[in-house]
Every structure is written in structure tokens, then in C-alpha cells.
DOKOL-337483 format. One record per atom (N, C-alpha, C): x, y, z negated. Coordinates in steps of 0.001 Angstrom, whole numbers, padded with zeros to 6 digits, always signed. Example, Ala and Ser with C-alpha at 12.3 -4.5 7.8 and 13.67 -1.06 7.14 Angstrom:
! DOKOL-337483
+013190-005690-007800
+012300-004500-007800
+013200-003300-007800
+012850-002250-007080
+013670-001060-007140
+012900+000030-007870
This chain:
! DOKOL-337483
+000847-001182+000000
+000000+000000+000000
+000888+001239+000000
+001060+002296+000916
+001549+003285+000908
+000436+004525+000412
+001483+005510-000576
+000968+006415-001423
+000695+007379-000696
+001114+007532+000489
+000402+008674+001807
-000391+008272+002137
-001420+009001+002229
-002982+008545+003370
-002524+009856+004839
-002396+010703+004767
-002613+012240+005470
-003718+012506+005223
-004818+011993+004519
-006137+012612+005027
-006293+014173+004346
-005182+014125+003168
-005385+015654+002435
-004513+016451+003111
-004131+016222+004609
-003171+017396+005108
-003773+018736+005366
-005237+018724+005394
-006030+020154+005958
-006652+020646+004796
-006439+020083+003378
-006558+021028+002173
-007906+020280+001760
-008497+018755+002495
-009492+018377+001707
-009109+017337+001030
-010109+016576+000340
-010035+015458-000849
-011190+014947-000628
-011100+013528-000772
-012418+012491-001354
-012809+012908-002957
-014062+012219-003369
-014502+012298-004018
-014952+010891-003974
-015102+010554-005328
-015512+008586-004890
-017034+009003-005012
-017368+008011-003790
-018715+008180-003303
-018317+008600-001585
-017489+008703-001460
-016628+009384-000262
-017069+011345+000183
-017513+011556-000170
-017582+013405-000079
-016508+014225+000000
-015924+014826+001114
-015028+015587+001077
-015415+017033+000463
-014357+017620-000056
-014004+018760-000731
-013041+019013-000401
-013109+020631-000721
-011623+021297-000605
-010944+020737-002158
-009759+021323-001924
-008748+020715-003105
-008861+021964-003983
-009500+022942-003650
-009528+023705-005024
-011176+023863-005347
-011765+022643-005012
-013329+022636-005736
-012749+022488-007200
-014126+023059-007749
-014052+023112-009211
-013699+021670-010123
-015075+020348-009215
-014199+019067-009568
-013091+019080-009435
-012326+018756-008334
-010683+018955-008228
-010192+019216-009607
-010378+020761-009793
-009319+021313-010669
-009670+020480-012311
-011099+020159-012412
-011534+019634-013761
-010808+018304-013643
-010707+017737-012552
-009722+015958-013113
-008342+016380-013123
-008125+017371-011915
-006552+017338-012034
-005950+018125-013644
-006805+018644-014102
-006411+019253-015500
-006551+017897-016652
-007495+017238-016170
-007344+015786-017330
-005924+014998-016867
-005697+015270-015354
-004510+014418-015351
-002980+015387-015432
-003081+016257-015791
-001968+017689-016353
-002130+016691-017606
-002880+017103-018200
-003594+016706-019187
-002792+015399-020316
-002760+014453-019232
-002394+012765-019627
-001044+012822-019390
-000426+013439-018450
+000840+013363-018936
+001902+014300-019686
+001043+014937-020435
+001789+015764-021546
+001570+014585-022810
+000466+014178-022677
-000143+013035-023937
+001272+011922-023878
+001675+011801-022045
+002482+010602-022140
+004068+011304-023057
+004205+012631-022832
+005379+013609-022932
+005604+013086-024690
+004392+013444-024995
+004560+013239-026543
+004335+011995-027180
+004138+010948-026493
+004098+009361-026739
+005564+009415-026434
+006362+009748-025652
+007801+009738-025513
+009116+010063-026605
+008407+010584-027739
+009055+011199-028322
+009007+010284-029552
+009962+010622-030696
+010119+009941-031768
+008928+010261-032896
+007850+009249-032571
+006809+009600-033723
+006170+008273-034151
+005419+008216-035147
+005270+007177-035834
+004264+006156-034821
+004734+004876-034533
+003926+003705-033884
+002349+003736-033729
+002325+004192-034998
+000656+004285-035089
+000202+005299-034530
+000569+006660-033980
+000386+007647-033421
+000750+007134-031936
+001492+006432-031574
+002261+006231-030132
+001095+005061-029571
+000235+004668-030366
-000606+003241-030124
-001841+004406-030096
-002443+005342-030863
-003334+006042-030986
-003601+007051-028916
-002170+007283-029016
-001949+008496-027803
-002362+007655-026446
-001417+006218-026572
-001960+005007-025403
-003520+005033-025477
-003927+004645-026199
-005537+004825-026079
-006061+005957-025856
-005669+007331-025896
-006193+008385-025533
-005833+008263-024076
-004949+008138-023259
-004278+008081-022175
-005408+007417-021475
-005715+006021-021775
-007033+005054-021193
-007890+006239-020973
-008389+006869-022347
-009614+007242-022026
-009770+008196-021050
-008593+009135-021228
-008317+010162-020021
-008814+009732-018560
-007998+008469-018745
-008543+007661-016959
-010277+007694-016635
-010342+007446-017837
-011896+007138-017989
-012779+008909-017446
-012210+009344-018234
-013125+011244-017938
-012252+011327-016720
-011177+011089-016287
-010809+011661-014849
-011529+010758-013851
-011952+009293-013707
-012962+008968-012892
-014185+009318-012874
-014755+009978-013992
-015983+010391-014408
-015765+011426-013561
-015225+012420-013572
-014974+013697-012710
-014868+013248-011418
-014074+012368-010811
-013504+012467-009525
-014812+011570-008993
-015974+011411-009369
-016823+010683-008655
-018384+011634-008415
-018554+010983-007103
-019824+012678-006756
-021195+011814-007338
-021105+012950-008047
-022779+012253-009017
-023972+012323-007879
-024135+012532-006895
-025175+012381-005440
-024660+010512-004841
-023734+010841-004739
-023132+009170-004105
-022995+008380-004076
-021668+008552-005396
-021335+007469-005593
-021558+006342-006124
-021539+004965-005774
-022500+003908-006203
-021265+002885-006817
-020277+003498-006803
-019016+002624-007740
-019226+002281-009582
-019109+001351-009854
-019390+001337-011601
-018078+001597-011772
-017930+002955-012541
-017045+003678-013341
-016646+003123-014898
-015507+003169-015695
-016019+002831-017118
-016633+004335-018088
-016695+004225-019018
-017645+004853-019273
-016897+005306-021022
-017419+006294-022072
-016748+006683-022551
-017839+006175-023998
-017432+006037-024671
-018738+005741-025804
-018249+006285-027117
-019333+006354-027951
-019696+007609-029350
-018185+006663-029942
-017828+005726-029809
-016791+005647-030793
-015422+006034-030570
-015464+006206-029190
-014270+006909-028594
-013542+008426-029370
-015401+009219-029774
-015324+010082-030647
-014784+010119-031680
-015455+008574-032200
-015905+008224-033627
-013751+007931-033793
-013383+007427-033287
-011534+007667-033356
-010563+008720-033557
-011478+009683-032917
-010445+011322-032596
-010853+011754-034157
-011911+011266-034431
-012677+012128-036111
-011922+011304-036956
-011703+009621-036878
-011579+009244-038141
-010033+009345-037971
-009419+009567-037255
-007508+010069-037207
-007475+011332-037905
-008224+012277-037747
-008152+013624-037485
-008462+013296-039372
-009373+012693-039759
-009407+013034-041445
-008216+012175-041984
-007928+011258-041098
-006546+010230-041969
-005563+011698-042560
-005272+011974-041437
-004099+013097-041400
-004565+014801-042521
-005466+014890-042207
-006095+015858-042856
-006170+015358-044558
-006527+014116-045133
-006397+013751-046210
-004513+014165-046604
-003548+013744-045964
-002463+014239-046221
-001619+015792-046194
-002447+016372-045438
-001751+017544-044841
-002454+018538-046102
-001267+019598-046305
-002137+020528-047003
-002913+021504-046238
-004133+021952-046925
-005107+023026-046710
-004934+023790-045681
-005885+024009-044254
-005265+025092-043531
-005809+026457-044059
-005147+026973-044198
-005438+028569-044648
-005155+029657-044040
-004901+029324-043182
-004274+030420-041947
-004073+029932-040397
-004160+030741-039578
-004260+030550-037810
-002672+030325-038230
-002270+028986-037071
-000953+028384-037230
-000463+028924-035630
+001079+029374-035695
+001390+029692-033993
+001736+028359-034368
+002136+027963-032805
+002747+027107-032392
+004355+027185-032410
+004781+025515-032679
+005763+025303-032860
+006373+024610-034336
+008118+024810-034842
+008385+024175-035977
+009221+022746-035124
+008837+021896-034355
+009278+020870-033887
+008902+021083-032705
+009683+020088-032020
+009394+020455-030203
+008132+019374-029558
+008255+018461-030672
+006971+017111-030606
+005835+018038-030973
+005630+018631-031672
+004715+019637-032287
+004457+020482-030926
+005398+021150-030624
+005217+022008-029109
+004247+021625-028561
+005209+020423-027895
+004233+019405-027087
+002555+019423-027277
+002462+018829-028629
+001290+018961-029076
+000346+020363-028820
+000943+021314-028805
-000166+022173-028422
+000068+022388-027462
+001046+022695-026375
+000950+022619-025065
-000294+021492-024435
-000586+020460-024628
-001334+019265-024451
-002781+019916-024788
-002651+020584-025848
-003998+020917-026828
-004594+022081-025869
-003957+022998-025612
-004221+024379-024181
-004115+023760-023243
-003586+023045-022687
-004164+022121-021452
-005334+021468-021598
-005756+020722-022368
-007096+020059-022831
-008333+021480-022975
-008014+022328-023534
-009422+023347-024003
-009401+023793-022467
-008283+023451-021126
-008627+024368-020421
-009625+023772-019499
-008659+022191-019631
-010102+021137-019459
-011420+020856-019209
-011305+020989-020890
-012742+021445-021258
-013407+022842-020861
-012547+023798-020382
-013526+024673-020254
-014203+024735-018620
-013433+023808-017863
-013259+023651-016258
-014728+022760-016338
-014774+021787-017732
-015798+020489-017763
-016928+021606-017745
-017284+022210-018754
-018505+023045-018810
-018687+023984-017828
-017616+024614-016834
-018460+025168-016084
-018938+024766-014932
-018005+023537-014713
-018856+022447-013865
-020202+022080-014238
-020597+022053-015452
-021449+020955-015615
-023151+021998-015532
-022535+023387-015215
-023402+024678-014884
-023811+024298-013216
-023027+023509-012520
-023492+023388-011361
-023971+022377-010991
-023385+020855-011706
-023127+019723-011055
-023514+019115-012525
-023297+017439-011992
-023420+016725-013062
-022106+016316-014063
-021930+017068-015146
-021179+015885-015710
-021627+015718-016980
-021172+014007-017585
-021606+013481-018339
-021286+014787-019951
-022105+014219-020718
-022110+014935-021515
-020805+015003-022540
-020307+013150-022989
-019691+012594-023623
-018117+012956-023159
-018287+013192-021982
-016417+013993-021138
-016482+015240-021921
-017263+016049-021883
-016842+017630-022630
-017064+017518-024250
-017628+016090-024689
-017527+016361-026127
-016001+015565-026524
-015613+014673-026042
-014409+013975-026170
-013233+014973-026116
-013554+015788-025046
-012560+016856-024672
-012305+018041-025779
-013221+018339-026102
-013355+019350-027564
-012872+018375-028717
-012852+017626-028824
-012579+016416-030063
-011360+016641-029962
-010626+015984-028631
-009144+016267-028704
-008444+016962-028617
-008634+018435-028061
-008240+019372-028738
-007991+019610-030377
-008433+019266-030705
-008672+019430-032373
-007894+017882-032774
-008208+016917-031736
-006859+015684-032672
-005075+016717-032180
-005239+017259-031205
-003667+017558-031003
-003648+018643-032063
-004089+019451-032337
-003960+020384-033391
-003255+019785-034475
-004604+018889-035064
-004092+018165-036350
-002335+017354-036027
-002635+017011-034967
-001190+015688-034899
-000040+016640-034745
-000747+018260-034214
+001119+019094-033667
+001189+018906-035906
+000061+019510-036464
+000397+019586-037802
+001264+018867-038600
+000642+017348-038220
+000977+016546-039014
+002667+016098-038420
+002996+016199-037384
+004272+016321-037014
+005264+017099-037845
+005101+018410-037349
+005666+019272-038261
+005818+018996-039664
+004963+018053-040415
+004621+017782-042078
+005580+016801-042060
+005771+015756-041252
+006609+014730-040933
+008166+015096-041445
+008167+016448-040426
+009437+016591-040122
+010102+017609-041379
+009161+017441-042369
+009721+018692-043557
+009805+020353-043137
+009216+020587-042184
+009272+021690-041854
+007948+022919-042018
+008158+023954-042589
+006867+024573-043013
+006328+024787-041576
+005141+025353-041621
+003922+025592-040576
+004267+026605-040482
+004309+027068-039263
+004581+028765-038561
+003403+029279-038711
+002698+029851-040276
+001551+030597-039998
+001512+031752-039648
+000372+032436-038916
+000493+033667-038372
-000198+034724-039543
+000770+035585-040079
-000107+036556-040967
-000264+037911-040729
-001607+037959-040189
-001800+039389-039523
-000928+040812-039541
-000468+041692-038927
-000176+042761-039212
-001156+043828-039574
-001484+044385-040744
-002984+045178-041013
-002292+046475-041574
């Protein structure tokens, strides 16, 4: 199987269901941001962090596949069975997000980014994801998308938050909080 087709040489794209689009339809940009997206997730699975986080990120990675076929398929068409994303997918990003939160102290302040470069990562991943999500909702003003892609997407934003945190906590290093200038 060769990874060239040409068929995107004149600036269009399939859509499964077969529907051409230009490459800067709004779908387009909403999967290609889940797949920006997945490999920052892989960036920071790369890095030295605890197994159980590196097994947690692999499964986020799956699911990614999962909301980027959800996207890349034309809700008029396509008659392909997709997999599909379910409440516990959620029900994972929440019950990580309090593991870590039971350990971490109190947030009390808007945190910049940074402290560790795994941490970086982490919010780099996390602003890629909200931008995601924000590409998911204004799609979903025109077109169909599932509901469970833009709530997953808001979820993980908020697991990379917690995990840039809990990195940084890892690494003995205080939290770069931001304290207003007034």
C-alpha cells in the first residue's frame, strides 16, 4: 500500500462516506487538530513519567482515533461502523483527574505554564485540545457531531492540566503561579 494517493493534489479530501471537501473545511481542521492533538499526547508518553500515566496516555491516544474517525466521517453518508466513545471513557479522565487531585495541594491560583518540560508538554497538548474542542462546537453549529467527542474533549483538557500539575509535584518543583499585578 503506498501512502500517496494524489487525489489531495487540488486542495481536496475524502470524508468517509466518500464526500469531497476542501482541506480547510471546518471538519478537516476539527480531526486534524485531534490528530496535532495525539501526537503531543504521544510527545509526553515519551518522556520519563510514571507507567501508570504512560498506560493512561496510550488509552487516551485510542480514544483520540476514535473522535478523529468520528470527525472524519460525513454524518449524510457514511454507512461505515465507526467505534464509538462511551460515558466511561469520561468516567476515566474524572476518576484520574481526582486520583491526582487527592495528592496535589489546593489550587489557589491561575498556574502559567511550565516548571518541567513534561509539564510544558502537558499544556501545550492541553491548548491544542481546548482548540479542538472549540473547532468540535463550532462544527457541531453546522453539522453533526456526536455529543460525547466535545464532552471527552473538555474532560481532557482538564486531565492535562491536572497531569502538567501533578508532574511538576513529581518533580519537587513549586507551581509557577500567576499573581496578579494590582
Amino acid at each position: 500500500m503506498k501512502i500517496y494517493t494524489k487525489t489531495g493534489d487540488k486542495g481536496l479530501t475524502s470524508l468517509i462516506g466518500g464526500t469531497r471537501v476542501p482541506k480547510h473545511h471546518l471538519r478537516i481542521e476539527a480531526y486534524g487538530t485531534v490528530d496535532e492533538l495525539n501526537s503531543y499526547i504521544g510527545l509526553i508518553r515519551d518522556q520519563n513519567i510514571e507507567q501508570h500515566d504512560k498506560d493512561i496516555l496510550k488509552e487516551i491516544q485510542d480514544r483520540l482515533f476514535t473522535v478523529g474517525s468520528s470527525l472524519a466521517s460525513d454524518p449524510e453518508k457514511s454507512k461505515m461502523t465507526i467505534p464509538d466513545l462511551y460515558d466511561d471513557d469520561v468516567d476515566l479522565l474524572e476518576k484520574e483527574m481526582d486520583k491526582m487531585n487527592e495528592i496535589l495541594p489546593a489550587l489557589k491560583h491561575f498556574i502559567l505554564p511550565g516548571g518541567a518540560t513534561t509539564a510544558s508538554y502537558c499544556h501545550i497538548a492541553r491548548c491544542v485540545c481546548r482548540r479542538a474542542e472549540r473547532l468540535c462546537v463550532h462544527l457541531a453549529e453546522e453539522s453533526k457531531v456526536e455529543e460525547k467527542v466535545i464532552i471527552y474533549l473538555n474532560r481532557l483538557s482538564d486531565y492535562l492540566f491536572t497531569l502538567a500539575r501533578m508532574v511538576v509535584y513529581q518533580h519537587n518543583v513549586a507551581e509557577n503561579q500567576w499573581i496578579p499585578r494590582v
